[in-house]
PDB file of N, CA, C and O in Angstrom:
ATOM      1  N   UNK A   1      -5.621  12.585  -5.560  1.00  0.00           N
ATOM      2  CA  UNK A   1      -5.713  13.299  -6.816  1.00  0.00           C
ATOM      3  C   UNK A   1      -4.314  13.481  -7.375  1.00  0.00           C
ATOM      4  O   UNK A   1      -3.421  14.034  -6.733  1.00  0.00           O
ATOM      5  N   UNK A   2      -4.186  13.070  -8.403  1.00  0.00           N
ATOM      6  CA  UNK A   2      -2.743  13.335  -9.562  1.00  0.00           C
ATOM      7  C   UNK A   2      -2.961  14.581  -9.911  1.00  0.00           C
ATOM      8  O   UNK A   2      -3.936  15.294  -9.676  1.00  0.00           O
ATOM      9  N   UNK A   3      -1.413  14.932 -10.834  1.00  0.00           N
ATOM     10  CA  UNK A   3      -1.074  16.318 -11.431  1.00  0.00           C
ATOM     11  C   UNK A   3      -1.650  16.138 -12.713  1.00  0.00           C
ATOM     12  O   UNK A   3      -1.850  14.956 -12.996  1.00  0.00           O
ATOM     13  N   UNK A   4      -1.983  16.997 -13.596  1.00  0.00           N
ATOM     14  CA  UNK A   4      -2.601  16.550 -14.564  1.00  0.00           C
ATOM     15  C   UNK A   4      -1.285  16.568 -15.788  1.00  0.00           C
ATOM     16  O   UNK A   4      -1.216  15.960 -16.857  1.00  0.00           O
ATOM     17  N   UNK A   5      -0.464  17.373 -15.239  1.00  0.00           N
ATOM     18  CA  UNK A   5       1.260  17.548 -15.850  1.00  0.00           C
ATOM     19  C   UNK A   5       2.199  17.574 -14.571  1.00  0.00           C
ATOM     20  O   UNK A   5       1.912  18.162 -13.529  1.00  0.00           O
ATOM     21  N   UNK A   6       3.426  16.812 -14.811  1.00  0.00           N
ATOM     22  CA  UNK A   6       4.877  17.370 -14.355  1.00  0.00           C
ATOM     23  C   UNK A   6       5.778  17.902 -15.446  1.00  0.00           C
ATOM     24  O   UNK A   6       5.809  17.656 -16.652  1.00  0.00           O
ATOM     25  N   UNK A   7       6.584  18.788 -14.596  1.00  0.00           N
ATOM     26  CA  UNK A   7       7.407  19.261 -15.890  1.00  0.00           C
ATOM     27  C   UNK A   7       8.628  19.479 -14.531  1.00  0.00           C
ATOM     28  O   UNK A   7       8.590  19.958 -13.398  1.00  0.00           O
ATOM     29  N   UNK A   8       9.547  18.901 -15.305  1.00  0.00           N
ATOM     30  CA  UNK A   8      11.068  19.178 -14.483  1.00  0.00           C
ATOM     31  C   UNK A   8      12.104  20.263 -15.516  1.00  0.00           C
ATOM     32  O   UNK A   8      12.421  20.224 -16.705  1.00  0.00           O
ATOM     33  N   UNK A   9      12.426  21.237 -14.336  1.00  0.00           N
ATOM     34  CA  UNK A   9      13.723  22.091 -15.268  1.00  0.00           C
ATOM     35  C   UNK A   9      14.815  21.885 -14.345  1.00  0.00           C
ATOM     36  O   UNK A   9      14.825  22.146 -13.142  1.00  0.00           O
ATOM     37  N   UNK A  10      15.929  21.280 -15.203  1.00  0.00           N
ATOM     38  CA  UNK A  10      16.928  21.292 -14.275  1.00  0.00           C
ATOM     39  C   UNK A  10      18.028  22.666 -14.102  1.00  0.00           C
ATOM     40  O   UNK A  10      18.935  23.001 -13.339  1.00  0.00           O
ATOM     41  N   UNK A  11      17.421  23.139 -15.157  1.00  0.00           N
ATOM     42  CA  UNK A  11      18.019  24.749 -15.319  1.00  0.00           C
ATOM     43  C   UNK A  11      17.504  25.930 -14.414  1.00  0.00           C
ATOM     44  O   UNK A  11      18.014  27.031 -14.210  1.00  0.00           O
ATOM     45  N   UNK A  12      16.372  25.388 -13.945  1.00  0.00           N
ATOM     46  CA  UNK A  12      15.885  26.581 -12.563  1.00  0.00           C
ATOM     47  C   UNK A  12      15.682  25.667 -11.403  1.00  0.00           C
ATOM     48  O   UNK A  12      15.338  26.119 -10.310  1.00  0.00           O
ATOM     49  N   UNK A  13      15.905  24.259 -11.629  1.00  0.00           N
ATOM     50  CA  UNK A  13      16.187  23.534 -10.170  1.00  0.00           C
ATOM     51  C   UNK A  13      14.985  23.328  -9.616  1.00  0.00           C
ATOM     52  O   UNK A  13      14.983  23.120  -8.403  1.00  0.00           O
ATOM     53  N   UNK A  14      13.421  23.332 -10.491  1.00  0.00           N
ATOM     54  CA  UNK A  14      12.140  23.347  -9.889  1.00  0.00           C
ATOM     55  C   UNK A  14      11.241  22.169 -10.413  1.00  0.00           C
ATOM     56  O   UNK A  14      11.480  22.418 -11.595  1.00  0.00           O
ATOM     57  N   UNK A  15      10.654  21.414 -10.463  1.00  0.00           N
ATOM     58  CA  UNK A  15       9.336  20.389 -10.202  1.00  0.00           C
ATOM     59  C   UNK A  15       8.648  21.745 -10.802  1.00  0.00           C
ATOM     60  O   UNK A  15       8.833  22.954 -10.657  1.00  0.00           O
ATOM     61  N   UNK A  16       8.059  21.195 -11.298  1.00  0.00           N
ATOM     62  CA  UNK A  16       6.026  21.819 -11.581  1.00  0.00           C
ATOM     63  C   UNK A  16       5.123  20.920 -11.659  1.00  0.00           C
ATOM     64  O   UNK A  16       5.255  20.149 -12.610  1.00  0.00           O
ATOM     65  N   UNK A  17       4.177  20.741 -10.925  1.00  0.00           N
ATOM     66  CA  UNK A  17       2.805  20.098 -11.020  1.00  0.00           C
ATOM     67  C   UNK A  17       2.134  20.890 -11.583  1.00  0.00           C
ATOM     68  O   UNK A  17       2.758  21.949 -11.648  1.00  0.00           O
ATOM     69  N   UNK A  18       0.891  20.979 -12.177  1.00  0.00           N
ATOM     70  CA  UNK A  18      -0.514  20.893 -12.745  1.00  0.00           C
ATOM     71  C   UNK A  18      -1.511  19.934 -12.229  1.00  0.00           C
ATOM     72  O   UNK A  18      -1.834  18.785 -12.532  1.00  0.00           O
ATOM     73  N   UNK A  19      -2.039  21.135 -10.998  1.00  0.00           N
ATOM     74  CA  UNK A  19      -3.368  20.265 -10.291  1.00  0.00           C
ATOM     75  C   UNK A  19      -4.395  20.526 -11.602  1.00  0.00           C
ATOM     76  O   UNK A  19      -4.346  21.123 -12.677  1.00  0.00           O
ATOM     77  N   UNK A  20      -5.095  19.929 -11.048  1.00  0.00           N
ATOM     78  CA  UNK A  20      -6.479  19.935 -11.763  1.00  0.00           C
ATOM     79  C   UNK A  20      -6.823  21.372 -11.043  1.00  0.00           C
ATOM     80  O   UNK A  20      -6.117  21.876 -10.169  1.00  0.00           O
ATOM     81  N   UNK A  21      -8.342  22.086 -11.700  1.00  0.00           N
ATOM     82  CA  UNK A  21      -8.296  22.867 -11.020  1.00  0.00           C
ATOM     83  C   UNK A  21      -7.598  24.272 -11.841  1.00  0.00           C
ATOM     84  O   UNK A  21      -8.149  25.373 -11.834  1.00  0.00           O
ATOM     85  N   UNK A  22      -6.546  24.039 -12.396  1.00  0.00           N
ATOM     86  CA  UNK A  22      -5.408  25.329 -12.617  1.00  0.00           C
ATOM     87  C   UNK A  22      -4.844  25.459 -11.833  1.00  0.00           C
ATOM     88  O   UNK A  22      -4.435  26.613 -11.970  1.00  0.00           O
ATOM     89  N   UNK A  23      -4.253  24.889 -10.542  1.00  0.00           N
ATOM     90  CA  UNK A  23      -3.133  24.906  -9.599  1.00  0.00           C
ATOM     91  C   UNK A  23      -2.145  24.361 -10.159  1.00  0.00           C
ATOM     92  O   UNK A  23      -2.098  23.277 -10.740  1.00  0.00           O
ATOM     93  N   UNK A  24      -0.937  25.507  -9.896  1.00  0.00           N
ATOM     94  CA  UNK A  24       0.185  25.125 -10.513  1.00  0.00           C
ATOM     95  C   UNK A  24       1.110  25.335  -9.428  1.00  0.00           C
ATOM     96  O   UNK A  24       1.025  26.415  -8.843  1.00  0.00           O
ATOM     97  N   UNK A  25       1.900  24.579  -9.086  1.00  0.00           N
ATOM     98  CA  UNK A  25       2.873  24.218  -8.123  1.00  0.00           C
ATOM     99  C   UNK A  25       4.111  24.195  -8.742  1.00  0.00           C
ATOM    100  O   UNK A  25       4.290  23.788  -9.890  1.00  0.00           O
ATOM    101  N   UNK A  26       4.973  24.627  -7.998  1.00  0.00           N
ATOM    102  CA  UNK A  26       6.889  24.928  -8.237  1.00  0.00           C
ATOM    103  C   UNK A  26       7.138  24.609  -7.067  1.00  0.00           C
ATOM    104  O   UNK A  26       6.710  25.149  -6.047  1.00  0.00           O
ATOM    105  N   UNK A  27       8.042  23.464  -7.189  1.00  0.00           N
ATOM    106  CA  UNK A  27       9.142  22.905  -5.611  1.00  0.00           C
ATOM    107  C   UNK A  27      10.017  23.034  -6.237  1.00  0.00           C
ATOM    108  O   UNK A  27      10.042  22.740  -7.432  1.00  0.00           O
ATOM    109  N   UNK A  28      11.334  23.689  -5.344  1.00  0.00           N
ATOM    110  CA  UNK A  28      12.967  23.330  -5.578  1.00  0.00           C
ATOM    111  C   UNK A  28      13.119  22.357  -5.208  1.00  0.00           C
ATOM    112  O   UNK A  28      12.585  21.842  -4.225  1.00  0.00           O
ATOM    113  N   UNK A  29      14.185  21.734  -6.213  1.00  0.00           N
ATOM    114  CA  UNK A  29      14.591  20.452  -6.212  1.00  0.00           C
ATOM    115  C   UNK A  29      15.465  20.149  -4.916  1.00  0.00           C
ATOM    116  O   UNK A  29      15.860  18.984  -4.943  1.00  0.00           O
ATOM    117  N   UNK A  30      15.859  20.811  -3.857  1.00  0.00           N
ATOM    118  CA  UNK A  30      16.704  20.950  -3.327  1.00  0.00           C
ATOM    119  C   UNK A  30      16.474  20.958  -1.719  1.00  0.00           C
ATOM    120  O   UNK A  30      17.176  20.756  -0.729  1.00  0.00           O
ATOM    121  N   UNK A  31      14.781  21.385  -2.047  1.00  0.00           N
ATOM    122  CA  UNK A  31      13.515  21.266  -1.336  1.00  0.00           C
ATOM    123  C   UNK A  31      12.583  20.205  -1.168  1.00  0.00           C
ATOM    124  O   UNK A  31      11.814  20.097  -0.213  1.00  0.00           O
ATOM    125  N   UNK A  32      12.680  19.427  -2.129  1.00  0.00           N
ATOM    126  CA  UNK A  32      12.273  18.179  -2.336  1.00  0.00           C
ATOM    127  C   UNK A  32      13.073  17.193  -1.886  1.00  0.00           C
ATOM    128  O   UNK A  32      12.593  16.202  -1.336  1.00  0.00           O
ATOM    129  N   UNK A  33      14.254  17.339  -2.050  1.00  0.00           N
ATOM    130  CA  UNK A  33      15.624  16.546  -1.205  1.00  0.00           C
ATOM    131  C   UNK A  33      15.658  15.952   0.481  1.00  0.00           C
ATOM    132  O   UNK A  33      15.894  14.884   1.046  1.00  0.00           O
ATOM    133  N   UNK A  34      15.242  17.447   0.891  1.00  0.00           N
ATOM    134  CA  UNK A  34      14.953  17.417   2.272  1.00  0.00           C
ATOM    135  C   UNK A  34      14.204  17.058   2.942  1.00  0.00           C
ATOM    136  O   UNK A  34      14.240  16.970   4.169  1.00  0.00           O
ATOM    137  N   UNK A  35      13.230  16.735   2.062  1.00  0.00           N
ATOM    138  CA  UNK A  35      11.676  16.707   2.281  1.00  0.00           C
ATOM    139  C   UNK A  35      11.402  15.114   2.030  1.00  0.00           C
ATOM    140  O   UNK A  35      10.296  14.685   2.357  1.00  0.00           O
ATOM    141  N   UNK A  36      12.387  14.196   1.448  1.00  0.00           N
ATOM    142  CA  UNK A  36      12.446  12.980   1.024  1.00  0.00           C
ATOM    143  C   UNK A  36      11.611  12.277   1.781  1.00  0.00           C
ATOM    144  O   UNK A  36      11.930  12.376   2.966  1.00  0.00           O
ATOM    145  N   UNK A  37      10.281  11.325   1.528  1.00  0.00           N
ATOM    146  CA  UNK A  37       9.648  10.506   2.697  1.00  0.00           C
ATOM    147  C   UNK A  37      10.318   9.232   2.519  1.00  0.00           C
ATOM    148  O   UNK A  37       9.592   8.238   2.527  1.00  0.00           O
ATOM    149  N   UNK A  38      11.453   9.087   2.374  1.00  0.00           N
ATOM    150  CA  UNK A  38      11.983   7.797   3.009  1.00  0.00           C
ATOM    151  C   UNK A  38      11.908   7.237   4.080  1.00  0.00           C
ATOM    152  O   UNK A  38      11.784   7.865   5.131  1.00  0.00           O
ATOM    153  N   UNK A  39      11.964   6.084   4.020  1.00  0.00           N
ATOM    154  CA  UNK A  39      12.523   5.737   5.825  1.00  0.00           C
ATOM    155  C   UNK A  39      13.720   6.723   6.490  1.00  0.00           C
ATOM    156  O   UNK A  39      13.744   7.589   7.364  1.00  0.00           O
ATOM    157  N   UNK A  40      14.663   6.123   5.614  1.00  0.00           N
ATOM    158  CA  UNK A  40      16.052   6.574   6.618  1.00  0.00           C
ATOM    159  C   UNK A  40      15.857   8.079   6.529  1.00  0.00           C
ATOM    160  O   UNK A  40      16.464   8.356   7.564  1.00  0.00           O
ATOM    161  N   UNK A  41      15.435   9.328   6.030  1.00  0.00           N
ATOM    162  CA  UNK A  41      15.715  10.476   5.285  1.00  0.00           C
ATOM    163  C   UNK A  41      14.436  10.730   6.800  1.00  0.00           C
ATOM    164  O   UNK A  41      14.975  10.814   7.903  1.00  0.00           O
ATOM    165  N   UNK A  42      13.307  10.804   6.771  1.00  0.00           N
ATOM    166  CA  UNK A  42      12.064  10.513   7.646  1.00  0.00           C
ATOM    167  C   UNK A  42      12.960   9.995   9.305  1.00  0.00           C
ATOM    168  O   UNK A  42      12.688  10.633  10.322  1.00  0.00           O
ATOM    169  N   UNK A  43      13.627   9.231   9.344  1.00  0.00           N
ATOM    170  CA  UNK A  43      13.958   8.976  10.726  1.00  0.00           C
ATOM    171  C   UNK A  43      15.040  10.293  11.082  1.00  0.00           C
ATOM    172  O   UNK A  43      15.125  10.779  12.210  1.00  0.00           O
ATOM    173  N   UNK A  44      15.703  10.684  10.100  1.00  0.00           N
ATOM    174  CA  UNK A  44      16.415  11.915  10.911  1.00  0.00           C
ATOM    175  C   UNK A  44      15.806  12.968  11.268  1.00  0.00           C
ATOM    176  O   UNK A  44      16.138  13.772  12.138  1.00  0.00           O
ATOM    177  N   UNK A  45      14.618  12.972  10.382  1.00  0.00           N
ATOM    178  CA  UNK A  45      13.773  14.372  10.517  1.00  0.00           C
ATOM    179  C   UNK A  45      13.491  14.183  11.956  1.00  0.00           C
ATOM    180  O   UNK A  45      13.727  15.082  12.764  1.00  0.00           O
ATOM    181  N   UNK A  46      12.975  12.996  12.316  1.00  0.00           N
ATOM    182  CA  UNK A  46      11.869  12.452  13.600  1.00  0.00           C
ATOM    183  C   UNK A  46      12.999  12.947  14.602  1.00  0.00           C
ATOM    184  O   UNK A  46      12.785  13.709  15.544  1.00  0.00           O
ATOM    185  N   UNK A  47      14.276  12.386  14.253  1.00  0.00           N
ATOM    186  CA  UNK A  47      15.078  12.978  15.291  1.00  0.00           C
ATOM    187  C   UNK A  47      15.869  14.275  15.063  1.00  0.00           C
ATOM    188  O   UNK A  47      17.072  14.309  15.322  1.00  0.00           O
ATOM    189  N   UNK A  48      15.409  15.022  14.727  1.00  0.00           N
ATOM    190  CA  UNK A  48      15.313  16.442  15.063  1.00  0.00           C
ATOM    191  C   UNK A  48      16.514  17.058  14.352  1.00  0.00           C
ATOM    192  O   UNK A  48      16.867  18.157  14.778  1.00  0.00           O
ATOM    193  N   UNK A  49      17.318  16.439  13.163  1.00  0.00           N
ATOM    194  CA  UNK A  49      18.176  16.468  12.290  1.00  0.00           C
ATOM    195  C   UNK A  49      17.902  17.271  11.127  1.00  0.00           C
ATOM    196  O   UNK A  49      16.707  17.565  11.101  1.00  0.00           O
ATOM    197  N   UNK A  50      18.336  17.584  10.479  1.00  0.00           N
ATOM    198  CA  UNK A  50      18.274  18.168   9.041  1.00  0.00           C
ATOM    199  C   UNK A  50      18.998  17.424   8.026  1.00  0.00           C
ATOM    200  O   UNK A  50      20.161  17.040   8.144  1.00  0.00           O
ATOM    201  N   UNK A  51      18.042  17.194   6.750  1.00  0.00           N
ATOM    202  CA  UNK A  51      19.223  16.715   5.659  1.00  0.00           C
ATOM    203  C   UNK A  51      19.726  17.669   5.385  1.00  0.00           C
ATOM    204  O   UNK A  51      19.248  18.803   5.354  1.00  0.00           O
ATOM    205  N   UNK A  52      20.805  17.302   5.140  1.00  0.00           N
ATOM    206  CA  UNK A  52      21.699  18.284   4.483  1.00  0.00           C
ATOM    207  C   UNK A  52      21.550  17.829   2.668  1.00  0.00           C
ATOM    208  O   UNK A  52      21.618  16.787   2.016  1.00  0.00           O
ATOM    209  N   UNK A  53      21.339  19.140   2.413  1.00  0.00           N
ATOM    210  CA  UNK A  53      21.455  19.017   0.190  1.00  0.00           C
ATOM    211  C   UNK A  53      22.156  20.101  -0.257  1.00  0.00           C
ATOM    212  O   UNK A  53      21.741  21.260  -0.259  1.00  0.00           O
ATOM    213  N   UNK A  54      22.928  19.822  -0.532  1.00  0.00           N
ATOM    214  CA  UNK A  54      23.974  20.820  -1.663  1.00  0.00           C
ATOM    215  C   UNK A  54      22.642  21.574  -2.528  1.00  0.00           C
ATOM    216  O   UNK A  54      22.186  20.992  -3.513  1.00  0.00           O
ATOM    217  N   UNK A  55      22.192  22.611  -2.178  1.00  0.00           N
ATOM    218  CA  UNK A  55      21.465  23.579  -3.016  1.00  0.00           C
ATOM    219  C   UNK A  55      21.462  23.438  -4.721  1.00  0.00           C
ATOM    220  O   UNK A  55      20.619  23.855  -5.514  1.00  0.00           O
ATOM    221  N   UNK A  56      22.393  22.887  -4.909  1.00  0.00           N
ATOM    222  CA  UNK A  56      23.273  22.470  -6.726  1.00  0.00           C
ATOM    223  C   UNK A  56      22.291  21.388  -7.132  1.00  0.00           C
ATOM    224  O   UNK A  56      21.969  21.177  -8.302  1.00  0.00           O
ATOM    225  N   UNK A  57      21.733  20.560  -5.835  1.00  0.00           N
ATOM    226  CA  UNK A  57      20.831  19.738  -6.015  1.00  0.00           C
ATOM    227  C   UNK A  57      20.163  19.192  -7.343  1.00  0.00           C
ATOM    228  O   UNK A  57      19.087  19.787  -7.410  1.00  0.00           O
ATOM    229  N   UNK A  58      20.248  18.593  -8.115  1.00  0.00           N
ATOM    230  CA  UNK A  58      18.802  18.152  -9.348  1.00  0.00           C
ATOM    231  C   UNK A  58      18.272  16.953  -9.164  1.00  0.00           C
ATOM    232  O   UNK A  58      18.863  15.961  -8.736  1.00  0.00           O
ATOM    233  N   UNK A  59      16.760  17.067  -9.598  1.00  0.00           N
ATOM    234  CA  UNK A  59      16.046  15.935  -9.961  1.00  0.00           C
ATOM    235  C   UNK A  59      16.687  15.734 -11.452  1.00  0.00           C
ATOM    236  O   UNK A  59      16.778  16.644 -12.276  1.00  0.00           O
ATOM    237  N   UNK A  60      17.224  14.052 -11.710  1.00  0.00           N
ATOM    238  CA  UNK A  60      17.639  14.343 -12.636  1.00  0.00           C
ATOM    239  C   UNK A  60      16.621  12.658 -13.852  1.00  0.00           C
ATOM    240  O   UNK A  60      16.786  12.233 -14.996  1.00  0.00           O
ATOM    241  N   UNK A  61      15.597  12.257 -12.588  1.00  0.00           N
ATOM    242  CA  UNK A  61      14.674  11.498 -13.644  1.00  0.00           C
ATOM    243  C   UNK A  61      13.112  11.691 -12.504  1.00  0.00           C
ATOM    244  O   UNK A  61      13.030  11.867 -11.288  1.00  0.00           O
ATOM    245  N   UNK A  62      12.292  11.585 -13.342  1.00  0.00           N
ATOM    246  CA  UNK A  62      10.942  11.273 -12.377  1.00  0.00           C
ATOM    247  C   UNK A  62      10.300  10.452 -12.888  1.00  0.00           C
ATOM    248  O   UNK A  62       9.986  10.676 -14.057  1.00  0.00           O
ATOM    249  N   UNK A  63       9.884   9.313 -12.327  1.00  0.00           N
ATOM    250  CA  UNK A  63       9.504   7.847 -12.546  1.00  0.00           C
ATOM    251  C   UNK A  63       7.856   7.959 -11.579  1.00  0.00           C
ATOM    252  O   UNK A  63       7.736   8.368 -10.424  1.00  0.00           O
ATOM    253  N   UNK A  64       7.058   7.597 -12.241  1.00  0.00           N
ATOM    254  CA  UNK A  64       5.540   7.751 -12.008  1.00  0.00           C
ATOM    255  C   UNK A  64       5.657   6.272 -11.134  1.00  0.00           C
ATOM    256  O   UNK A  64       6.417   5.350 -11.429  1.00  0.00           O
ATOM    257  N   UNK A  65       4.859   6.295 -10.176  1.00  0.00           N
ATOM    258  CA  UNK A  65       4.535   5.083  -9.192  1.00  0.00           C
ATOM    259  C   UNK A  65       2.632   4.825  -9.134  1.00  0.00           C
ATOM    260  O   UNK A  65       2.252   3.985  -8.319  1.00  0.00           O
ATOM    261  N   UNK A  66       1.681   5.457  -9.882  1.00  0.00           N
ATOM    262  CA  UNK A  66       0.540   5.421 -10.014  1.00  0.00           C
ATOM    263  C   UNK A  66       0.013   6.137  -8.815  1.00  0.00           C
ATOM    264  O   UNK A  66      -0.990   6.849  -8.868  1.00  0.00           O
ATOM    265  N   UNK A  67       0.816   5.902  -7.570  1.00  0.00           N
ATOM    266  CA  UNK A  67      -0.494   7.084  -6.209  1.00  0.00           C
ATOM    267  C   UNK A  67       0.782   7.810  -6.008  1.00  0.00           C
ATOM    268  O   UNK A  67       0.696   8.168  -4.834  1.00  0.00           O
ATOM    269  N   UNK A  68       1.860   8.216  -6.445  1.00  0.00           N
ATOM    270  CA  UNK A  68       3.111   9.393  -6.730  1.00  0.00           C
ATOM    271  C   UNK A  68       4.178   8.930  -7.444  1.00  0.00           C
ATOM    272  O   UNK A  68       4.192   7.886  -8.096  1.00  0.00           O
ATOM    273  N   UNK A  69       5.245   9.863  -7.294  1.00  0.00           N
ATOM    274  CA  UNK A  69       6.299   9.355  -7.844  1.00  0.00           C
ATOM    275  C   UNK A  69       7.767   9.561  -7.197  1.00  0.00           C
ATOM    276  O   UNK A  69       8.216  10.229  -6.266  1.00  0.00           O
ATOM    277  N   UNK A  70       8.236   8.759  -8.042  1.00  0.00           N
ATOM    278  CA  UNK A  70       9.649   8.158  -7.174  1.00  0.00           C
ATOM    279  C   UNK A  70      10.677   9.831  -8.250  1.00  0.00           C
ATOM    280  O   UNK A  70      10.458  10.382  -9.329  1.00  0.00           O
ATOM    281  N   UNK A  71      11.732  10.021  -7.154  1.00  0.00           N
ATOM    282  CA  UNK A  71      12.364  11.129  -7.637  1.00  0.00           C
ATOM    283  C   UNK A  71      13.715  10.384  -7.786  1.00  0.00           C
ATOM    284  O   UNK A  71      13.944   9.341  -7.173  1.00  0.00           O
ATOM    285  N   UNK A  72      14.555  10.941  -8.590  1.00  0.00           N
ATOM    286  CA  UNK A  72      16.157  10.343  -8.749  1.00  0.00           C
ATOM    287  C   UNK A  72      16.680  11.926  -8.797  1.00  0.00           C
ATOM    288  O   UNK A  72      16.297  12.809  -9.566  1.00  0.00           O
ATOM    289  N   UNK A  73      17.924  12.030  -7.470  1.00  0.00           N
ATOM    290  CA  UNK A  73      18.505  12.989  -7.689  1.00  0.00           C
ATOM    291  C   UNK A  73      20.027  12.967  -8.127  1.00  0.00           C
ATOM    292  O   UNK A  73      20.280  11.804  -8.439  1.00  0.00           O
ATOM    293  N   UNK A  74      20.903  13.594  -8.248  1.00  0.00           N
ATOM    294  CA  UNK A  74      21.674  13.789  -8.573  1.00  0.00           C
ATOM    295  C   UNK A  74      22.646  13.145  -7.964  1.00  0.00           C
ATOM    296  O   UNK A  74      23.565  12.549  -8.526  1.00  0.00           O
ATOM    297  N   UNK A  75      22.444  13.265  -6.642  1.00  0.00           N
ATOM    298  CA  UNK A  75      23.398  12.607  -5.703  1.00  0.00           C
ATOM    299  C   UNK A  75      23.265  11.512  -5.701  1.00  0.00           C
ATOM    300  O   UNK A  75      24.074  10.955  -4.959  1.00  0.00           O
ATOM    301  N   UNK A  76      22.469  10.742  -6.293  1.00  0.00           N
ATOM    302  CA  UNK A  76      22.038   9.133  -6.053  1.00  0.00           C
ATOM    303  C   UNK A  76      21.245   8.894  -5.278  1.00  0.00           C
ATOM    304  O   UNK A  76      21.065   7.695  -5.064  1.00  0.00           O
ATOM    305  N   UNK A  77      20.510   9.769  -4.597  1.00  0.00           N
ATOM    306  CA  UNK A  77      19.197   9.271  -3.952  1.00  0.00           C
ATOM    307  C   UNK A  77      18.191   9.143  -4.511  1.00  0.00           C
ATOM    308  O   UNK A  77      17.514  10.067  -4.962  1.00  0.00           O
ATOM    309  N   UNK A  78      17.950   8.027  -4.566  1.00  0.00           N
ATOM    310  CA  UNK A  78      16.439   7.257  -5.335  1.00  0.00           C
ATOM    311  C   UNK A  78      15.342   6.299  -4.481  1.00  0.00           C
ATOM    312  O   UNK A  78      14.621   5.424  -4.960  1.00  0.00           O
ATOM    313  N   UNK A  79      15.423   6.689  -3.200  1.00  0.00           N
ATOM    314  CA  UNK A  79      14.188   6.025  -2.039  1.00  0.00           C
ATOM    315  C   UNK A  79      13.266   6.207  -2.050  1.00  0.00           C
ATOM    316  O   UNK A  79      12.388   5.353  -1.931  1.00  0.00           O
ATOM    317  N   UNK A  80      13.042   7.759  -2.244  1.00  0.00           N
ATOM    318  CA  UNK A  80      11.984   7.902  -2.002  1.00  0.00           C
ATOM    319  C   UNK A  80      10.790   8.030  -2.735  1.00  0.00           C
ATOM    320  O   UNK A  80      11.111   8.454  -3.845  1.00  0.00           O
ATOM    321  N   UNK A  81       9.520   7.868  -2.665  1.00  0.00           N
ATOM    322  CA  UNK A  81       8.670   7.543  -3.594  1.00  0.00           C
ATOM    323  C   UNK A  81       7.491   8.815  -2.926  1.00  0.00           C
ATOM    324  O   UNK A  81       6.985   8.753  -1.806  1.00  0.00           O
ATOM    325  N   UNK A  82       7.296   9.714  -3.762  1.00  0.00           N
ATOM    326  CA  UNK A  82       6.331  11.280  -3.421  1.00  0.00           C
ATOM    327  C   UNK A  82       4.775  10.886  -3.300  1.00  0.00           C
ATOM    328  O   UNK A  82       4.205  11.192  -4.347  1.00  0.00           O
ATOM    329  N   UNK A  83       4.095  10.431  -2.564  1.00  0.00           N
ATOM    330  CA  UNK A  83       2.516  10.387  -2.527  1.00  0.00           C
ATOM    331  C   UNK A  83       2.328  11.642  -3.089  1.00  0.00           C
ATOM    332  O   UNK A  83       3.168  12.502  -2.824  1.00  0.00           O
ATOM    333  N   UNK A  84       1.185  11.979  -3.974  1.00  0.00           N
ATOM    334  CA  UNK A  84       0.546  12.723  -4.560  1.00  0.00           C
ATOM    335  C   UNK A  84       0.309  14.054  -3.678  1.00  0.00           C
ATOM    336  O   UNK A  84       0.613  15.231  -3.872  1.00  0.00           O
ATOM    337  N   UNK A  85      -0.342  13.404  -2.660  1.00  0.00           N
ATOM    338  CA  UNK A  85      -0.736  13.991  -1.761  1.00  0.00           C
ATOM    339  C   UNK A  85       0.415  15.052  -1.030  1.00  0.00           C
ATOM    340  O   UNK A  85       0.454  16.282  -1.065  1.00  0.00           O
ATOM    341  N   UNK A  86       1.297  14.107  -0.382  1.00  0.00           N
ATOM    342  CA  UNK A  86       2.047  15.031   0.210  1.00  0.00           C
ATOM    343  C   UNK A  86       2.912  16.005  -0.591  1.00  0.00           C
ATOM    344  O   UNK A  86       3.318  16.964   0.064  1.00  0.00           O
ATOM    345  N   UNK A  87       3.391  15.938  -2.272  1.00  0.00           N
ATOM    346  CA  UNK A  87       3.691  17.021  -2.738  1.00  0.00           C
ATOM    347  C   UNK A  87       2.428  18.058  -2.598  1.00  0.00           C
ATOM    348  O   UNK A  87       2.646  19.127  -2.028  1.00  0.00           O
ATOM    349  N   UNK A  88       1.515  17.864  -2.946  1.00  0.00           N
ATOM    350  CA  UNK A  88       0.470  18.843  -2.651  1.00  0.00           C
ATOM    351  C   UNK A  88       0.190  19.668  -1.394  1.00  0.00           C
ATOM    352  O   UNK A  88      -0.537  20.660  -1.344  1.00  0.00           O
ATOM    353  N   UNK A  89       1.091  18.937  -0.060  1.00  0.00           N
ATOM    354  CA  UNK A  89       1.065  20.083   1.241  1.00  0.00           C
ATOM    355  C   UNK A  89       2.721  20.589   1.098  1.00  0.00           C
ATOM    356  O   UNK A  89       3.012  21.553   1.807  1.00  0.00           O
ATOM    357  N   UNK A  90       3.495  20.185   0.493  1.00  0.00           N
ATOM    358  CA  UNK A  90       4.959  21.139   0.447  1.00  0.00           C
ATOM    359  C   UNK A  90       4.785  22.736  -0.094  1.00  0.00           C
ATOM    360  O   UNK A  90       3.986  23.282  -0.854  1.00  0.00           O
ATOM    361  N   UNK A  91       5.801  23.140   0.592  1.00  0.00           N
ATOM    362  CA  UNK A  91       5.247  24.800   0.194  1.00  0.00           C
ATOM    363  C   UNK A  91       5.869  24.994  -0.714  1.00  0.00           C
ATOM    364  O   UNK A  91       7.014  24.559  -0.596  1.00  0.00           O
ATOM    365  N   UNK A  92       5.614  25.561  -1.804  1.00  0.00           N
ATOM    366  CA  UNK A  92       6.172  26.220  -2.927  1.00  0.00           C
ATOM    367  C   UNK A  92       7.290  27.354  -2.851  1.00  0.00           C
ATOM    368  O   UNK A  92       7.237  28.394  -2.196  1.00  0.00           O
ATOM    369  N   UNK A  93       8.386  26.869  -3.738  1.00  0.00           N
ATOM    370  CA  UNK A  93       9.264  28.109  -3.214  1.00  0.00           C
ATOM    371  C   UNK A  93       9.630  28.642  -4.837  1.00  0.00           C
ATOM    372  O   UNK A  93      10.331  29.638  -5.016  1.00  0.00           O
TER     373      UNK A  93
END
């Protein structure tokens, strides 16, 4: 299931989805960073690492992939591509 809206503020540093439904979701961008399902970003997690993200963090494009979307941050990370799904189990902050 898709959002029925995204809306990015880079001025409060948050993602918003619009589930269907009336679920409305807020991730920090900074939160989303960490959370990257990349390969390489995903293999440190596995090994018991933390990304590290400058909190200053922004999403600064979001590019639709049809089953999620790909995030571009600030720092130049652009790997990872968001299944629908799994923004939908990140916790809202």
């Amino acid at each position: 299931m898709s959002p029925e809206a995204i809306g990015n503020s880079q001025g409060k540093g948050q993602l918003r989805l619009d589930w269907p439904g009336g679920r409305e979701q807020r991730l920090d961008h900074a939160t989303l960073r960490r959370h990257c399902p990349c390969s390489r970003c995903r293999a440190l997690r596995l090994q018991g690492l933390t990304v590290q993200v400058d909190p200053r963090i922004r999403v600064v494009a979001v590019n639709p992939q049809g089953y999620g979307v790909q995030l571009v941050f600030s720092d130049g990370h652009e790997r990872g591509i968001y299944p629908w799904a799994y923004l939908a189990g990140l916790e809202a902050t």
